[in-house]
ROBATOR-813723 format. One record per residue: x, z, y of N, C-alpha, C in turn. Coordinates in steps of 0.001 Angstrom, whole numbers, padded with zeros to 6 digits, always signed. Each point is the difference from the previous one (the first is absolute). Example, Ala and Ser with C-alpha at 12.3 -4.5 7.8 and 13.67 -1.06 7.14 Angstrom:
+013190+007800-005690-000890+000000+001190+000900+000000+001200/-000350-000720+001050+000820+000060+001190-000770+000730+001090/
***
This chain:
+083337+088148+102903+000653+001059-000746-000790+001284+000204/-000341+000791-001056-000440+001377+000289+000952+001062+000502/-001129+000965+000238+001040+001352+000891+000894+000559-001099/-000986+000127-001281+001278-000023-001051+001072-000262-000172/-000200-001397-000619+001241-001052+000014+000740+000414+001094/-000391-000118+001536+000931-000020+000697+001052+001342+000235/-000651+001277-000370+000569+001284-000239+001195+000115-000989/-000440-000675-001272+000794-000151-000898+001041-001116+000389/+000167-001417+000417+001260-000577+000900+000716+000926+000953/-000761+000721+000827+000582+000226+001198+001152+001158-000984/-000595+000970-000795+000534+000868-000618+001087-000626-000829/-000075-001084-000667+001000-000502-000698+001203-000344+001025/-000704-000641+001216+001296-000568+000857+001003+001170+000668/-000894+001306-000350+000654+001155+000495+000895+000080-001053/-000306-000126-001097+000995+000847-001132+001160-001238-000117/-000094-000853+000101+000624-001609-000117+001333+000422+001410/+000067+000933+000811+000685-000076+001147+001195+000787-000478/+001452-000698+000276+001281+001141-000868-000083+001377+000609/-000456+000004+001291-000054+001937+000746-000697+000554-000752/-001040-000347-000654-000562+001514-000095-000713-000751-001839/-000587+001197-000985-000416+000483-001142-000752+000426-000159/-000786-000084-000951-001341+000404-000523+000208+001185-000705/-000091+001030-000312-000037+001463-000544-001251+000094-001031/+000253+001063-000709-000728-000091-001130-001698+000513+000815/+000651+001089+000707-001298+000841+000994-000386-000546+000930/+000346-001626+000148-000824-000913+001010+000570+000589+001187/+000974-000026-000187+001043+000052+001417+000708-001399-000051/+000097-000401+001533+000790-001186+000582+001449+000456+000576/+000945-000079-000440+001112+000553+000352+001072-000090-000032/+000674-000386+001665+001029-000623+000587+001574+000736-000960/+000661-001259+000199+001388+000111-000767+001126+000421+001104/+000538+001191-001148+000752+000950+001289+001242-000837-000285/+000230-000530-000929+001429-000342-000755+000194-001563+000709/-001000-000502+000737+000356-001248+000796+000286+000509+001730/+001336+000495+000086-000120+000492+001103-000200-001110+001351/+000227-001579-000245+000011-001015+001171-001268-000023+000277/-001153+000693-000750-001614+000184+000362-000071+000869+000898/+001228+000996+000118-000422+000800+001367+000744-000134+000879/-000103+000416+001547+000294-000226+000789-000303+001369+000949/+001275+000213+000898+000159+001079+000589-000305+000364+001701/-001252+000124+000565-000141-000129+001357+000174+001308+000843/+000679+000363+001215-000247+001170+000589-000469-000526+001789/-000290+000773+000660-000513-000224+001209+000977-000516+000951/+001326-000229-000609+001351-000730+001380-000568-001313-000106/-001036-000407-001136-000423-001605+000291-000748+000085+001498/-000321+001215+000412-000896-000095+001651+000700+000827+000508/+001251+000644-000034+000801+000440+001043+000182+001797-000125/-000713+000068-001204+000139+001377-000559+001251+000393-000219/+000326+001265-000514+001798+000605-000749-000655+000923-001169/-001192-000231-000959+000158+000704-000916+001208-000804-000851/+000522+000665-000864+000963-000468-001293-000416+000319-001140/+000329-000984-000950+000202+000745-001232+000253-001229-001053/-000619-000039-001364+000583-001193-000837-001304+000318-001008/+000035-001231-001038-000685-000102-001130+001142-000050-000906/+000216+000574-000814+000793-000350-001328-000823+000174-001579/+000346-000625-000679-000303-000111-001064+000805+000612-001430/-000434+000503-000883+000745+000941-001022-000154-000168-001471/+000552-001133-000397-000430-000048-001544+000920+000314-001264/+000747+000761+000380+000266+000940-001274-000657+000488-001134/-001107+000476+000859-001084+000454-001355-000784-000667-000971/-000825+000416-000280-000824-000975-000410-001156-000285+000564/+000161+000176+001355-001416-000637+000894+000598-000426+001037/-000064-000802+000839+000709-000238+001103-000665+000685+000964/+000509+000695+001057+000013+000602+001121+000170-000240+001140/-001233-000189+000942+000445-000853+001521+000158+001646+000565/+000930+000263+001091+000239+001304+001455+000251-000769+000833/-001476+000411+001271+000469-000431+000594+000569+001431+001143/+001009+000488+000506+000663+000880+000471+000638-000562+001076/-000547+001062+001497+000522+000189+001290-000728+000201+001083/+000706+000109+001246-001048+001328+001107-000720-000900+000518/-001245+000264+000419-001009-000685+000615-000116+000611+001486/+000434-000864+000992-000185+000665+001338-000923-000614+000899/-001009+000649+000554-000694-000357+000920+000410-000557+001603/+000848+000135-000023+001221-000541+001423-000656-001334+000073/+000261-000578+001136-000154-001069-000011-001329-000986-000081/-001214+000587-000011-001147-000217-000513+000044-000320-001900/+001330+000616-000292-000076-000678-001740-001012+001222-000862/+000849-000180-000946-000904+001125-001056+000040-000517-001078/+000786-001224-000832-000465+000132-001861+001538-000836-000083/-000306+000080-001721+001285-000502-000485-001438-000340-001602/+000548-001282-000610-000889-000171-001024+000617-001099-000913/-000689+000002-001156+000571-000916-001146-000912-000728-000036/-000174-001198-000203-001747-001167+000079+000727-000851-001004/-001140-000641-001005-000293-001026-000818-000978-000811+000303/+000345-001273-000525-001463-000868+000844-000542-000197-001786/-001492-000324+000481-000476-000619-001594+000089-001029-000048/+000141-000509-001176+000188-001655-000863-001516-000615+000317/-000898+000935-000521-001129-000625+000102-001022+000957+000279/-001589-000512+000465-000894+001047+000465-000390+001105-001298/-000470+001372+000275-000288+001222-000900-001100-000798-000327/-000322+000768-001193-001734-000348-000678-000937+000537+000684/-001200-000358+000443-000891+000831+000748-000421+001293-000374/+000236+000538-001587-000349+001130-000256+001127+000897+000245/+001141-000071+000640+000906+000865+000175-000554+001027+001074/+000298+001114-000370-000754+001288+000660+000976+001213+000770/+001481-000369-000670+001183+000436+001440+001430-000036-000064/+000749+000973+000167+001464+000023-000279-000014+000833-001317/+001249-000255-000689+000207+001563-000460+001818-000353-000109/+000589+001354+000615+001487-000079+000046+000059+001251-001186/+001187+000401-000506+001154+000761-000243+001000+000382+000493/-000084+001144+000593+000852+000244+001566+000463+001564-000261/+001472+000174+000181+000181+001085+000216+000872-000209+001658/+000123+000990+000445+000885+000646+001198+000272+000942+000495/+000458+000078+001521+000127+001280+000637-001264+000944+000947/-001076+000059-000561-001089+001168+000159-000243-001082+001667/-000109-001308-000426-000474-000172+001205-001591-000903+000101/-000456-000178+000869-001174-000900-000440+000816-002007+000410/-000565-000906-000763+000522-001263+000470-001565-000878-000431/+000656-001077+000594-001251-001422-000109-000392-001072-000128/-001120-000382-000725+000481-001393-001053-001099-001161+001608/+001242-000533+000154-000758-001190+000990-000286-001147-000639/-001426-000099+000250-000414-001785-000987+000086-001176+001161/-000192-000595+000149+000122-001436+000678-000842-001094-000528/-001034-000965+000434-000834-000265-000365+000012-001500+000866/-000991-000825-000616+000167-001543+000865-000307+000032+001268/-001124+001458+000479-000162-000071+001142+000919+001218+000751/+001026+000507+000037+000883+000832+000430+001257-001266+000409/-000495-000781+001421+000855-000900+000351+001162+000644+000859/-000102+000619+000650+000726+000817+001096+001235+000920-000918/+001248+000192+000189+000806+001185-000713-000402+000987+000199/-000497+000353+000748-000686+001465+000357-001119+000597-000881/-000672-001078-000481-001059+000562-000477+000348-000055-001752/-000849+001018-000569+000076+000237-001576-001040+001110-000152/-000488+000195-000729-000888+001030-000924+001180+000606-000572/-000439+001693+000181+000606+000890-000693-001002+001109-000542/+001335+001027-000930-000651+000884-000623+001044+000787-000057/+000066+001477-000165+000916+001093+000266+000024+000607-001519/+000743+000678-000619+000584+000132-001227+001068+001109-000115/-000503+001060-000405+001579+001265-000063+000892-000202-001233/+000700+000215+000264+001393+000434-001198+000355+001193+000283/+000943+000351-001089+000527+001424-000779+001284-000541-000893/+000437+000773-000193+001832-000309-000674-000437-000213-001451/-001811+000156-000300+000362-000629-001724-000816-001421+000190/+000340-000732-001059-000721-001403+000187-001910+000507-000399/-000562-000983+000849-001756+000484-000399-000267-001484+000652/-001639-000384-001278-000222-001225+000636-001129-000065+000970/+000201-000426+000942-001066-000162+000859-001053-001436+000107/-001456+000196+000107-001029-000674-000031-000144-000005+001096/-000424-001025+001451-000252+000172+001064-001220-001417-000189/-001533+000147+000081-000716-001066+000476-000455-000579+000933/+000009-000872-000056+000059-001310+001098-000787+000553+001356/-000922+000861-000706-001377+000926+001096+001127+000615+000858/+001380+000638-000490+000379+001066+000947+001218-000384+001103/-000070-001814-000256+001033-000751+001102-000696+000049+000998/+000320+000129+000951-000663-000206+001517+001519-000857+000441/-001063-000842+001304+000812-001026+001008+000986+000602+000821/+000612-000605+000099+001056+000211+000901+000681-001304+000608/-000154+000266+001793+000025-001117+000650-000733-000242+001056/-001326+000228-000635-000765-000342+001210-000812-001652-000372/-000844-000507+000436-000984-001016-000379+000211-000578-001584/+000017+000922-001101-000635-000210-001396-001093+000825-000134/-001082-000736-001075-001071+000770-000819+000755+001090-000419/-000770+001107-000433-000015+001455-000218+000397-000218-001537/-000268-000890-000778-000171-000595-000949+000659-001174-000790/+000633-000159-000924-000005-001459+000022-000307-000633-001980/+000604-000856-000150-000669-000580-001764+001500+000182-000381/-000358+000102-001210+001194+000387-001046+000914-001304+000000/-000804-001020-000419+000633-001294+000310+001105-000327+000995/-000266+000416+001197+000698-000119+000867+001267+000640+000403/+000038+000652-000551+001683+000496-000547+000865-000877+000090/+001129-000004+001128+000948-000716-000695+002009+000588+000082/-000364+001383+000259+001114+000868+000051-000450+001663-000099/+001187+000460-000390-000174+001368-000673+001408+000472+001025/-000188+001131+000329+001345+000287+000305+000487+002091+000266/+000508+000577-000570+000422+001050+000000+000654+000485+001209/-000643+001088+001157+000515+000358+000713+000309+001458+000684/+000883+000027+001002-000011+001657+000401+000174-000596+001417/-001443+000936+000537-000409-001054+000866-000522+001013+001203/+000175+000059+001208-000664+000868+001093+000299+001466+000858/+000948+000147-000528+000262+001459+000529+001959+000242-000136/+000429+000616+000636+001772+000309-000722-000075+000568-000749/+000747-000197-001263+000513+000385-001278+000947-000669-000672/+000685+000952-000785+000638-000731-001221-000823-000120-001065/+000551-001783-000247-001198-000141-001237+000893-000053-001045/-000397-000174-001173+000307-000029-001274-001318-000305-001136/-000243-000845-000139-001050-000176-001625+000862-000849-000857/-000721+000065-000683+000625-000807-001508-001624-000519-000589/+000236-001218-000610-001454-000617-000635+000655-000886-001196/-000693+000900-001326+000501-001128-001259-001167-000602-000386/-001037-000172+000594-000893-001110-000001-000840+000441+000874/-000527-001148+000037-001257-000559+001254-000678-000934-000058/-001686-000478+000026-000653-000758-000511-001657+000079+000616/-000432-000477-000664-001539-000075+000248-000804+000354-001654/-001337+000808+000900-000496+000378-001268-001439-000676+000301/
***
């Protein structure tokens, strides 16, 4: 099979997956309106006390994931987050995130997870501000750095196999809202 061919399968098997959509602007992009695709983690899974919740809002006409509540460093914790896993691997030409995020003037962070991010601890991140109006944000793959400890600095697009929205590292009240999120 050529690198072609195989770009074009791998890409089809992406669009072929019910989470996520092909966009006209060659965006890949997860379905807010399937909320059993996400899933809600905070740091009491290791003995932390941040709180808070993911809820979902579809009144409108876009569906709306918040995820909202205090993030406390007590405890050795620190995050509260919303994660989706992927159906299937990204296309190799995928080049990063891009959300639609409004909130409370705070900064938050998109954690990826990858085949080699075996440990819970570890994930690639990237940091991201909000403001009380919605704005879309582009974050590329260049500006994730490791987190964890023994991963490459680096890793392949391919290897993606979770996305996850967080407020993560410091005390605060969080609050974002995201009516889409995807890969560009």
């Amino acid at each position: 099979m050529t690198r072609k061919k195989f770009r074009g399968l791998a890409l089809a098997i992406v669009l072929a997956a019910p989470v996520v959509s092909y966009a006209e602007d060659a965006m890949i992009q997860f379905s807010l309106s399937d909320q059993s695709r996400w899933n809600y983690f905070s740091d009491q899974v290791m003995g932390g006390v941040s709180e808070g919740a993911a809820s979902f809002d579809a009144s409108g006409d876009q569906p709306i994931l918040r995820l909202t509540g205090k993030v406390s460093t007590a405890n050795r914790g620190g995050f509260i987050q919303a994660r989706t896993k992927l159906d299937a691997p990204l296309p190799a030409t995928a080049q990063g995130v891009i959300l639609n995020v409004r909130g409370n003037d705070q900064t938050y962070y998109v954690h990826l997870r990858t085949t080699r991010t075996v440990l819970p601890w570890q994930f690639y991140q990237a940091s991201f501000d909000v403001s009380e109006t919605w704005k879309q944000v582009r974050i590329p793959f260049d500006d994730f750095a490791p987190y964890g400890g023994l991963l490459r600095k680096t890793f392949d697009a391919k290897a993606v196999r979770s996305l996850a929205v967080a407020a993560f590292g410091r005390d605060h009240d969080a609050d974002l809202s995201v009516r889409a999120v995807g890969f560009y």
